[in-house]
VONULUM-718123 format. One record per residue (C-alpha): residue number from 0; x, y, z. Coordinates in nm, 3 decimals. Layout:
<nodes>
+-----+---------+---------+---------+
|   n |      c1 |      c2 |      c3 |
+-----+---------+---------+---------+
| NUM |       X |       Y |       Z |
...
+-----+---------+---------+---------+
</nodes>
This chain:
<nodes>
+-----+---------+---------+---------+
|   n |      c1 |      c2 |      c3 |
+-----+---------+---------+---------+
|   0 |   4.260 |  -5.415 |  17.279 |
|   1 |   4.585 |  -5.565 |  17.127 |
|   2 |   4.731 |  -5.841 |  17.298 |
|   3 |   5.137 |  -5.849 |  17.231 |
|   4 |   5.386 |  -6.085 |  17.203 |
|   5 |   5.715 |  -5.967 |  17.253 |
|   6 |   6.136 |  -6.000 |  17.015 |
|   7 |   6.356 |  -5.858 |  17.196 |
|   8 |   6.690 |  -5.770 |  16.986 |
|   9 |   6.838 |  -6.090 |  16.983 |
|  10 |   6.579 |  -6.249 |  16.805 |
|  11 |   6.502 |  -5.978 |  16.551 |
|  12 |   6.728 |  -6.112 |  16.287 |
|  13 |   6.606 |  -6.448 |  16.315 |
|  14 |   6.259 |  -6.458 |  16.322 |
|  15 |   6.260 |  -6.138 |  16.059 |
|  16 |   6.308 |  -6.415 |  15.781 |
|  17 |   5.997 |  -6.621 |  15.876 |
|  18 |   5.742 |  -6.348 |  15.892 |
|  19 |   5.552 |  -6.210 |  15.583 |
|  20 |   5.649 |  -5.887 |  15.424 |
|  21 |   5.486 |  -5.665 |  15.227 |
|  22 |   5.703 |  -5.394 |  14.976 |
|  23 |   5.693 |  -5.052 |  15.015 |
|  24 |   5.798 |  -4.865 |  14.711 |
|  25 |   6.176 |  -4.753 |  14.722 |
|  26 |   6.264 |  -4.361 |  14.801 |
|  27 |   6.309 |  -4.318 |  14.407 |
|  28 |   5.934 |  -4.372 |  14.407 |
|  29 |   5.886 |  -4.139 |  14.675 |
|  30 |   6.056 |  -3.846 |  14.458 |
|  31 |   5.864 |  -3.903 |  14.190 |
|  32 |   5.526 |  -3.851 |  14.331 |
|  33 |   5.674 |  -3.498 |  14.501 |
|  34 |   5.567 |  -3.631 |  14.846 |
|  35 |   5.817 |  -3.732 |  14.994 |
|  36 |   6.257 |  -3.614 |  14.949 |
|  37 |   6.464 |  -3.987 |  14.984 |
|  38 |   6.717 |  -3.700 |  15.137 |
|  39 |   6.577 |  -3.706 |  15.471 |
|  40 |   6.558 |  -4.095 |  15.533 |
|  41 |   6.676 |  -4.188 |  15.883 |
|  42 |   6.779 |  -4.527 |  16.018 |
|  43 |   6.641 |  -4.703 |  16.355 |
|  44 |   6.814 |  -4.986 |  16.510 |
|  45 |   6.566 |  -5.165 |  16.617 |
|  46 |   6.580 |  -5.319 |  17.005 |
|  47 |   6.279 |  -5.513 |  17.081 |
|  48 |   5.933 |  -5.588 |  16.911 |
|  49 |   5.598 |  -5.624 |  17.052 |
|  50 |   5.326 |  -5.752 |  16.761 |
|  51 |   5.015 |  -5.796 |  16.756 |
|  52 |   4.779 |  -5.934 |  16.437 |
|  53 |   4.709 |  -5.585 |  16.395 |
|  54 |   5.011 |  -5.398 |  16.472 |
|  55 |   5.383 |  -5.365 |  16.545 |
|  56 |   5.524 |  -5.170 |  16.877 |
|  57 |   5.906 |  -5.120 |  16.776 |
|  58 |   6.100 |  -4.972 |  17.058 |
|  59 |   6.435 |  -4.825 |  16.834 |
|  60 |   6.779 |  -4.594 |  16.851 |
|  61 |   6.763 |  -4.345 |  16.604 |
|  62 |   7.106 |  -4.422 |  16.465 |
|  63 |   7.258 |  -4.057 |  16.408 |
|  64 |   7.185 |  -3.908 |  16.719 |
|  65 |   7.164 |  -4.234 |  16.949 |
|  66 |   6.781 |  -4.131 |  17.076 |
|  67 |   6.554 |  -4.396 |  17.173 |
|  68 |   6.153 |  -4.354 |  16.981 |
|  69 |   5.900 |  -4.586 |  16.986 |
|  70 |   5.742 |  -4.654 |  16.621 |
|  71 |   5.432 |  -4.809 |  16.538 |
|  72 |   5.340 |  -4.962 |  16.230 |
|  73 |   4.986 |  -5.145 |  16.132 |
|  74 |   4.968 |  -5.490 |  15.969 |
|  75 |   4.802 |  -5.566 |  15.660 |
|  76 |   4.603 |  -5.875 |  15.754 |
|  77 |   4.229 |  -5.946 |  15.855 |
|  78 |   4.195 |  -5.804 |  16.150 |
|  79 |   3.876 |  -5.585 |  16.040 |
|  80 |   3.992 |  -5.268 |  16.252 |
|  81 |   4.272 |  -5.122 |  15.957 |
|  82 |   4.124 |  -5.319 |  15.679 |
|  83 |   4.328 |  -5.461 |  15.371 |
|  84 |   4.388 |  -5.115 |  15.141 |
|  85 |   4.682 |  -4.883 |  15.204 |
|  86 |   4.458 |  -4.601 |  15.244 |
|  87 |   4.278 |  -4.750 |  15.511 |
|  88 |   4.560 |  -4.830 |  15.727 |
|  89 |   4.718 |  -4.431 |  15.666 |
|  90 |   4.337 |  -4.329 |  15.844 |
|  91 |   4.411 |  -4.573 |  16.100 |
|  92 |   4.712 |  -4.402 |  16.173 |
|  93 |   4.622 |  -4.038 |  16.189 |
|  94 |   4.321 |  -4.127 |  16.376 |
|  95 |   4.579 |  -4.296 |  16.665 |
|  96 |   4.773 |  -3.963 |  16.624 |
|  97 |   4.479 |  -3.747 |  16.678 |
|  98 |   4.299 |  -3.950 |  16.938 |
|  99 |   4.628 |  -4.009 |  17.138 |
| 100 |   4.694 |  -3.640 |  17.143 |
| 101 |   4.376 |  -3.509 |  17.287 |
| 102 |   4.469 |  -3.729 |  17.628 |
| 103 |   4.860 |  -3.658 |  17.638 |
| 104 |   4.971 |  -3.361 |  17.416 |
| 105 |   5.321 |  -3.406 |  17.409 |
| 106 |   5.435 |  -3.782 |  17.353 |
| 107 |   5.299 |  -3.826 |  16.996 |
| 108 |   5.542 |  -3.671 |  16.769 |
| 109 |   5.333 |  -3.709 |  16.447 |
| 110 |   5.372 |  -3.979 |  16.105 |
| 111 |   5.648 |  -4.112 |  15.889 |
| 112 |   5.683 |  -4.257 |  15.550 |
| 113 |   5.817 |  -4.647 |  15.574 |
| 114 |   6.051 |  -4.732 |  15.325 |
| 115 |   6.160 |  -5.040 |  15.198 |
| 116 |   5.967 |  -5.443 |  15.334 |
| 117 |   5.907 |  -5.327 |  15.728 |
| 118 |   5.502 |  -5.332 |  15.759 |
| 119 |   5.478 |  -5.698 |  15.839 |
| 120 |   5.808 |  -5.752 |  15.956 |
| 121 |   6.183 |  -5.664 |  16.006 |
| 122 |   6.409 |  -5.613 |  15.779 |
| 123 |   6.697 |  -5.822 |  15.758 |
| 124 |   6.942 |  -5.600 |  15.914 |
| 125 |   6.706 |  -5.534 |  16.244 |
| 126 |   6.659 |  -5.153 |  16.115 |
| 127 |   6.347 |  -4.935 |  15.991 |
| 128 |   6.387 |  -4.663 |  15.778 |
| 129 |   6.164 |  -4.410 |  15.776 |
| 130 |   6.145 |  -4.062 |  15.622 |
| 131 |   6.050 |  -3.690 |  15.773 |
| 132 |   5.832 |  -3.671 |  16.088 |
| 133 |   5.532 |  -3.495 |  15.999 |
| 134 |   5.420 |  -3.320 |  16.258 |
| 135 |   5.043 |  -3.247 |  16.199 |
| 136 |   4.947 |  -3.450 |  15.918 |
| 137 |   4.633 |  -3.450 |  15.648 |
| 138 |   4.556 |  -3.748 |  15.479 |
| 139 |   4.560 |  -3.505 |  15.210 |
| 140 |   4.929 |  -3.444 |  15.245 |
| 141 |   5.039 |  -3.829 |  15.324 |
| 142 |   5.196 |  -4.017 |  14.982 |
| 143 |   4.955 |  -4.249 |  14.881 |
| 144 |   5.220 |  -4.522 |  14.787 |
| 145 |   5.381 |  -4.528 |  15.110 |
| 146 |   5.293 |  -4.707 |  15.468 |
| 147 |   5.326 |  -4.458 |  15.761 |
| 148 |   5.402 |  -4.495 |  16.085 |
| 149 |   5.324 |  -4.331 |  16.408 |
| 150 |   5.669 |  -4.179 |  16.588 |
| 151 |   5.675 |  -4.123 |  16.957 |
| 152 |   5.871 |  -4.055 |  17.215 |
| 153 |   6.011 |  -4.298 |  17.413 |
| 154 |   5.967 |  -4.293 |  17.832 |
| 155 |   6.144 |  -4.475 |  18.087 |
| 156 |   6.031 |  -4.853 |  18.209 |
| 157 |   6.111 |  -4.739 |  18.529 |
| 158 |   5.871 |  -4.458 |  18.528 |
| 159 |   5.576 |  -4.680 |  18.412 |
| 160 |   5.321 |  -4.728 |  18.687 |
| 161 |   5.286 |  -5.104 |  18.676 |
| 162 |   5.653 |  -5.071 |  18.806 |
| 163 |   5.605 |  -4.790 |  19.017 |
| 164 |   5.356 |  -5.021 |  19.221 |
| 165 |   5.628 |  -5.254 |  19.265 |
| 166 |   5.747 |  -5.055 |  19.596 |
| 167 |   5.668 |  -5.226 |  19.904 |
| 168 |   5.659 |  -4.877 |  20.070 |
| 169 |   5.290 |  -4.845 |  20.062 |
| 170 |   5.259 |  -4.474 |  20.118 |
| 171 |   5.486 |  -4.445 |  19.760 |
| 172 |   5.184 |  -4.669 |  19.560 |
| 173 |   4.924 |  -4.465 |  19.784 |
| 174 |   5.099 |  -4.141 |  19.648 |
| 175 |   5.191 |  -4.231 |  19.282 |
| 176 |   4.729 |  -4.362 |  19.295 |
| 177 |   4.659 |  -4.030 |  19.417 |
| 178 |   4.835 |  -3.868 |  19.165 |
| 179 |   4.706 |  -4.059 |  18.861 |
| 180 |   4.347 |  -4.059 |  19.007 |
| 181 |   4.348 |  -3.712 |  19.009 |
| 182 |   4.499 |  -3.689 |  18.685 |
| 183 |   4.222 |  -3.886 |  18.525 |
| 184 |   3.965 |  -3.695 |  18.706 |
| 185 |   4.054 |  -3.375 |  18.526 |
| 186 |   4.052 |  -3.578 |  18.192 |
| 187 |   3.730 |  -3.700 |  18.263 |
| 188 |   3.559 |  -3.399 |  18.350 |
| 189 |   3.744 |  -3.217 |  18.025 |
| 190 |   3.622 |  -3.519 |  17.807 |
| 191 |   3.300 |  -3.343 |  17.591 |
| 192 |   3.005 |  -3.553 |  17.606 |
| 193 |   2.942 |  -3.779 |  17.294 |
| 194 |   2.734 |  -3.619 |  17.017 |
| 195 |   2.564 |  -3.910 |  16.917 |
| 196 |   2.511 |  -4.012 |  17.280 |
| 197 |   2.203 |  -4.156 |  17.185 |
| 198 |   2.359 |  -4.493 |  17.052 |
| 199 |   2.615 |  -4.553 |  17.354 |
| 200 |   2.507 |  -4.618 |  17.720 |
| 201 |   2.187 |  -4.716 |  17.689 |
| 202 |   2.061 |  -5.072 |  17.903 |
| 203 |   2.017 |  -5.201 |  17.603 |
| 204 |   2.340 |  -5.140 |  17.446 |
| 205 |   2.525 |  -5.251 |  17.736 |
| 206 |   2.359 |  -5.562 |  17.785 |
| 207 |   2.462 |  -5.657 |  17.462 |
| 208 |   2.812 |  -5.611 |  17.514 |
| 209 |   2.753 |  -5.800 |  17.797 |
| 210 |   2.657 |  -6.100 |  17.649 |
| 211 |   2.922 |  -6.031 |  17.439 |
| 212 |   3.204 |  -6.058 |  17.685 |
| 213 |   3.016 |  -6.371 |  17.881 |
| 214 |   3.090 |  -6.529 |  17.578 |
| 215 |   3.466 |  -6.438 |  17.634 |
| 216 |   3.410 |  -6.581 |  17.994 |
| 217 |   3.270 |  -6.913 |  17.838 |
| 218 |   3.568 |  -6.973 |  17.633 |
| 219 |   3.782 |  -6.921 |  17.936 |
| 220 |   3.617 |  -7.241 |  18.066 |
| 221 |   3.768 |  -7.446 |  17.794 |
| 222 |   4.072 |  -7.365 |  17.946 |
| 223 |   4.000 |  -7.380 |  18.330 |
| 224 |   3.686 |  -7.555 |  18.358 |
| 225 |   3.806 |  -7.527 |  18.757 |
| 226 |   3.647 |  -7.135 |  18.729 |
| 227 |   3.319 |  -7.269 |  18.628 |
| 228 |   3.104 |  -7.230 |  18.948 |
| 229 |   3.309 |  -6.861 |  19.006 |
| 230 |   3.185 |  -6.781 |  18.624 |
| 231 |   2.829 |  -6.894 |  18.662 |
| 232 |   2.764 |  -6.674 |  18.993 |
| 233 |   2.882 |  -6.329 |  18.816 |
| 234 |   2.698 |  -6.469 |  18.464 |
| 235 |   2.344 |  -6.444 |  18.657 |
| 236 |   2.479 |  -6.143 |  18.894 |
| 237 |   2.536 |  -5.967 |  18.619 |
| 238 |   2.296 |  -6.026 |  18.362 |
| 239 |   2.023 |  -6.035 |  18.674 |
| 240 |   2.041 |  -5.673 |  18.672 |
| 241 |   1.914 |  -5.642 |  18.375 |
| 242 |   1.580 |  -5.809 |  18.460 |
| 243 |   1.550 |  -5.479 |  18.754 |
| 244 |   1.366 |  -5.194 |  18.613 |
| 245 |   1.548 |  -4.970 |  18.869 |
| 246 |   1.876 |  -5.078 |  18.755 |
| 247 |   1.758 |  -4.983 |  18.364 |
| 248 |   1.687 |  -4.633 |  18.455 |
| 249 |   1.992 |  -4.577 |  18.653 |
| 250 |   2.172 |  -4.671 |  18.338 |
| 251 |   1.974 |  -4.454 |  18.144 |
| 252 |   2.038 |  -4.169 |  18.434 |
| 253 |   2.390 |  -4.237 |  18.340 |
| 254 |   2.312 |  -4.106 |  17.960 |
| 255 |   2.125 |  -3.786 |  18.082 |
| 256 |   2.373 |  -3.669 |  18.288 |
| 257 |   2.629 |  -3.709 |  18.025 |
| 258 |   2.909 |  -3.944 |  18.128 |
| 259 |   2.852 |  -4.152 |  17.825 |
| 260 |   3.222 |  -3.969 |  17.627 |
| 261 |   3.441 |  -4.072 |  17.406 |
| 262 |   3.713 |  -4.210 |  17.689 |
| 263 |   4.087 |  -4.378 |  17.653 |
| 264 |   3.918 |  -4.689 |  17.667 |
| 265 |   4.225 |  -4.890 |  17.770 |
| 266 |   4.347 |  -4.767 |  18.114 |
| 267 |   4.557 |  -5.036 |  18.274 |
| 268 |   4.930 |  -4.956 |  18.473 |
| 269 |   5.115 |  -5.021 |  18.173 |
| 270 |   4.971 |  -4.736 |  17.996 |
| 271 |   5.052 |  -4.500 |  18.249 |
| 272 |   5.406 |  -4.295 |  18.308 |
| 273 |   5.427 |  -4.070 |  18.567 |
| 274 |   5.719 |  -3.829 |  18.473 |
| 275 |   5.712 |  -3.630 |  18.754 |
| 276 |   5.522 |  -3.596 |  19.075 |
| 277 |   5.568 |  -3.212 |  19.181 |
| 278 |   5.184 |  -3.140 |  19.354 |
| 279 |   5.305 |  -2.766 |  19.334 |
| 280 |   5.319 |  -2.768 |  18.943 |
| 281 |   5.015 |  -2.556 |  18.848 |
| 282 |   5.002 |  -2.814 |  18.532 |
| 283 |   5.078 |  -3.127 |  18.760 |
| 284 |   4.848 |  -3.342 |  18.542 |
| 285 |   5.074 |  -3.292 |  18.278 |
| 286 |   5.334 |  -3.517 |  18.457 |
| 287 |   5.112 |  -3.828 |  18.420 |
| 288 |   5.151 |  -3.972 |  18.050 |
| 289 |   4.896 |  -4.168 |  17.959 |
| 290 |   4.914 |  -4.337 |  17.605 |
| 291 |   4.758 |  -4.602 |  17.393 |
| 292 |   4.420 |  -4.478 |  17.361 |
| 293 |   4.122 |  -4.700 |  17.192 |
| 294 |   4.100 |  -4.537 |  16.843 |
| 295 |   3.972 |  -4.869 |  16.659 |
| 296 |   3.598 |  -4.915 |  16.829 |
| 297 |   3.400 |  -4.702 |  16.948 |
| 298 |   3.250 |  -5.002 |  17.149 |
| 299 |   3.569 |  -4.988 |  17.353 |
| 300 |   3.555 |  -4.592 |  17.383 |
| 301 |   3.217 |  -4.448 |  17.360 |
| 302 |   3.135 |  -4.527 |  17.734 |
| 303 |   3.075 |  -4.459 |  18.085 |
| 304 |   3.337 |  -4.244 |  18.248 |
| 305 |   3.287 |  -4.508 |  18.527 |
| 306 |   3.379 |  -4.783 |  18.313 |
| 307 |   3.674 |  -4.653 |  18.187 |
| 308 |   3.792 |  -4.583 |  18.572 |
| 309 |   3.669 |  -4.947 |  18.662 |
| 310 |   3.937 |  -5.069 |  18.456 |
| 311 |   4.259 |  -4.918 |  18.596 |
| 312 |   4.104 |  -4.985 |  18.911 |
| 313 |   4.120 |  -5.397 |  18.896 |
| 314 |   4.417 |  -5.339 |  18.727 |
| 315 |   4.578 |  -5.155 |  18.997 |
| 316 |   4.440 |  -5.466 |  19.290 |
| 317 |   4.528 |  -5.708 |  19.087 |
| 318 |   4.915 |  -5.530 |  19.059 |
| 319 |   4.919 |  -5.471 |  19.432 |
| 320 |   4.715 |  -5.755 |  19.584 |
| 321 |   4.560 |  -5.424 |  19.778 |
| 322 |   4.227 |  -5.410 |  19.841 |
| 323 |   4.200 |  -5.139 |  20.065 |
| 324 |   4.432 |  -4.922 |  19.835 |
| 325 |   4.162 |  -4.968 |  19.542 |
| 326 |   3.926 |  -4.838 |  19.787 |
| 327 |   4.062 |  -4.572 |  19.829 |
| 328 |   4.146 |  -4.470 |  19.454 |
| 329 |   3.745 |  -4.518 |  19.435 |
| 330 |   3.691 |  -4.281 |  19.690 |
| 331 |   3.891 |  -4.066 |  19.573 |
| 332 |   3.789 |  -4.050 |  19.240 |
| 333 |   3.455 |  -4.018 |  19.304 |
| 334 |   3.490 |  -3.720 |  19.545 |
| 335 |   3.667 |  -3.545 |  19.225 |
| 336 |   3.416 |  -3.597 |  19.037 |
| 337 |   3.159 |  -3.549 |  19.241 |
| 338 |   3.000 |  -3.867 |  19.198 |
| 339 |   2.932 |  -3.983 |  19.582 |
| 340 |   2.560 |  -4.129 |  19.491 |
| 341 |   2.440 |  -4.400 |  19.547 |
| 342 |   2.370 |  -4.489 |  19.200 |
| 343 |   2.689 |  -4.408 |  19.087 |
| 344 |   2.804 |  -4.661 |  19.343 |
| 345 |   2.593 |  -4.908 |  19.199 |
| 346 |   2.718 |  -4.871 |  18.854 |
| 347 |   3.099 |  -4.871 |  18.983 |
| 348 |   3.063 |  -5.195 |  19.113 |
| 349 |   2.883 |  -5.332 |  18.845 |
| 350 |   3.198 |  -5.209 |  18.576 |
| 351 |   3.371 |  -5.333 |  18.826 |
| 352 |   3.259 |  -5.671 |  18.860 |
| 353 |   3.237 |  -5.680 |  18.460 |
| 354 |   3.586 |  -5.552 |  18.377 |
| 355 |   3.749 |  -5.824 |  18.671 |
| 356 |   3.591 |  -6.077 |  18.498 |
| 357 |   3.697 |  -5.983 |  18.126 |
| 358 |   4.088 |  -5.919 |  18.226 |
| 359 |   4.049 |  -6.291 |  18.383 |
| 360 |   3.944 |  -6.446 |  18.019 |
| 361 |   4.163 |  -6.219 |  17.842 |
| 362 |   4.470 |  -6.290 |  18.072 |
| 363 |   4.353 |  -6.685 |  18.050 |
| 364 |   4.283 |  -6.693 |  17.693 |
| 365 |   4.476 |  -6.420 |  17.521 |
| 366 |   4.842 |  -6.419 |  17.760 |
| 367 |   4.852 |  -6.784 |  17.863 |
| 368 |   4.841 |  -6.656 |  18.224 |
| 369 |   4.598 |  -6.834 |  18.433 |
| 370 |   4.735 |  -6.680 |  18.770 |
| 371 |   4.689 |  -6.321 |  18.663 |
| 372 |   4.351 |  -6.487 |  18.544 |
| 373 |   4.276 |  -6.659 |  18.898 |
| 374 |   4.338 |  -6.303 |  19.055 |
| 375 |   4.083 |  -6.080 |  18.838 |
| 376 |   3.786 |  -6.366 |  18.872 |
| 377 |   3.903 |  -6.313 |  19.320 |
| 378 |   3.847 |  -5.944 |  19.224 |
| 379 |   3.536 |  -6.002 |  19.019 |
| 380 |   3.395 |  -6.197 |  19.290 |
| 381 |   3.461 |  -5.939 |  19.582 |
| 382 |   3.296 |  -5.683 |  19.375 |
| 383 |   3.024 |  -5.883 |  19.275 |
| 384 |   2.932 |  -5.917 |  19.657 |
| 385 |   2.916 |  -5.529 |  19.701 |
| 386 |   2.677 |  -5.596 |  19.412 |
| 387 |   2.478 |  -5.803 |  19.605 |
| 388 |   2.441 |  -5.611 |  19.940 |
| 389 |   2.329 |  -5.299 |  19.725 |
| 390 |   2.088 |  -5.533 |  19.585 |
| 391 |   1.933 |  -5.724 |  19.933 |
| 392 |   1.984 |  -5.355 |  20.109 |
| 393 |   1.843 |  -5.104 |  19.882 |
+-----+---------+---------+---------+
</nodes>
């Protein structure tokens, strides 16, 4: 999961001149391999930049026809996900393309060729130039000496569902929850089960990558050693569970059933649009956009439907300071899914607890916001008790 800083236009000119490039070849180059026609080169004024170590987010004006796109380009650095070769990076790219479009068909309008110094940086002039869209790309047809990046359409802020919760009128959030709870429901349901199923889900996997993230949670402490008695009571809820046999096979039930898929990985409010909110639409779910899909690791993706939910669901208390309003996405979800047990319960609250308590260390460690962070460990904490009762109860 990237975590992004953020130019806006005003500083693209400035800080374009401190950042490291890395040349393209020019369109003369492109002719010559008989990929790729210099003739159809268009210009994007660029209007603010999120980056990442692994990637840029350029929101841009497609200068002939005034059109707003959002381009995304990968870095060639360390970060282990796209790898150092050009080659590497282009399979980055159509994988994002291909992944993206299986959850929301019609945002992702396919690759371009980048010409001239833009993969680590801006140009001078705050533009990108890049060549033809292609629409359904092959890495067979993509120009080996060229970077590519991935063109989409660009959606309204306003229609973004981390400002959509901003309304104080609470039967809008309750409506615009409904709506995208439903939405992933059907996404869920139409995800196929993984093929090699075998290697995700299992108790043992997922204690690993929970001693993984407790880790995270430990280096959160550096910063607010204040959290430290909050941290230690979900550390032993959460790894006590996987000292109960009981708990092991309901894990394992999990993986029988098939919800271990290959999910978005990602869902938080700020990678949700909803376009359009007509119930009557006999494709309604096609009015909720959701983008920026985990293509990178599979450890993010290959999962529990339930943990994927989990996430947008501390997101969305965390946004709204609403309790009872997560409650009821939960309820609501689960009814759609048909997941009412009581050991589907169990497993909620422990992704959950889990996810609350990795948005605190990321917000803490990662954004250099400690009161987002304070509010995810309150929301790891009131789902931890739920844990808890289910365990003194049951």
């Amino acid at each position: 999961m990237d975590q992004y800083g953020k130019y806006s236009e005003s500083e693209i000119s400035a800080e374009s001149e401190k950042l490291p490039r890395i040349s393209n070849p020019t369109s003369d180059a492109g002719n010559s391999s008989g990929h790729i026609q210099a003739i159809h080169v268009q210009s994007y004024k660029l209007e603010k930049v999120l980056f990442s170590s692994a990637s840029r987010i350029i929101f841009a004006v497609k200068e002939d026809i005034g059109d707003r796109f959002v381009i995304k380009t990968v870095s060639e650095d360390i970060d282990s996900r796209y790898n150092r070769t050009r080659e590497q990076r282009q399979q980055a790219q159509l994988d994002a393309l291909r992944r993206n479009r299986e959850i929301t068909t019609d945002v992702y309008l396919g690759l371009a060729p980048i010409f001239g110094d833009i993969l680590n940086c801006f140009s001078p002039e705050g533009k990108i130039v890049l060549g033809e869209v292609i629409e359904n790309p092959e890495q067979r047809n993509l120009d080996p000496n060229f970077e590519y990046a991935l063109v989409m359409l660009h959606l309204s802020e306003e229609l973004q569902l981390n400002n959509l919760l901003k309304h104080d009128i609470v039967p809008f959030r309750t409506y615009y929850i409904k709506f995208v709870t439903e939405r992933i429901a059907y996404m869920h349901q139409n995800l196929k089960p993984l093929s090699d199923s075998k290697k995700w889900g299992s108790s043992q996997q997922l204690k690993g990558k929970l001693l993984e993230n407790l880790q995270l949670a430990d280096q959160m402490l550096v910063k607010q050693p204040q959290h430290k008695a909050t941290v230690e009571l979900l550390k032993k809820s959460l790894l006590d569970i996987f000292q109960q046999l009981r708990y092991l096979r309901y894990f394992e039930r999990r993986k029988i059933e098939k919800h271990i898929k290959r999910c978005h990985g990602d869902l938080k409010t700020q990678n949700i649009w909803v376009i359009d909110t007509d119930p009557l639409s006999k494709k309604y779910w096609q009015s909720v956009k959701i983008l920026d899909a985990i293509d990178f690791n599979p450890a993010f993706s290959h999962i529990d439907i339930l943990s994927d939910f989990a996430m947008l669901v501390v997101d969305v208390q965390v946004q709204t300071g609403s309790e009872s309003l997560a409650n009821e996405m939960i309820e609501f979800y689960l009814r759609l899914t048909q997941q009412e047990s009581e050991l589907a319960r169990f497993i909620f609250n422990y992704y959950l607890t889990e996810k609350a308590l990795v948005r605190a260390a990321v917000s803490i460690i990662h954004d250099n916001e400690p009161k987002l962070g304070h509010r995810f460990l309150e929301v790891a904490k009131l789902r931890e008790k739920e844990l808890c009762v289910y365990h003194y109860t049951k």
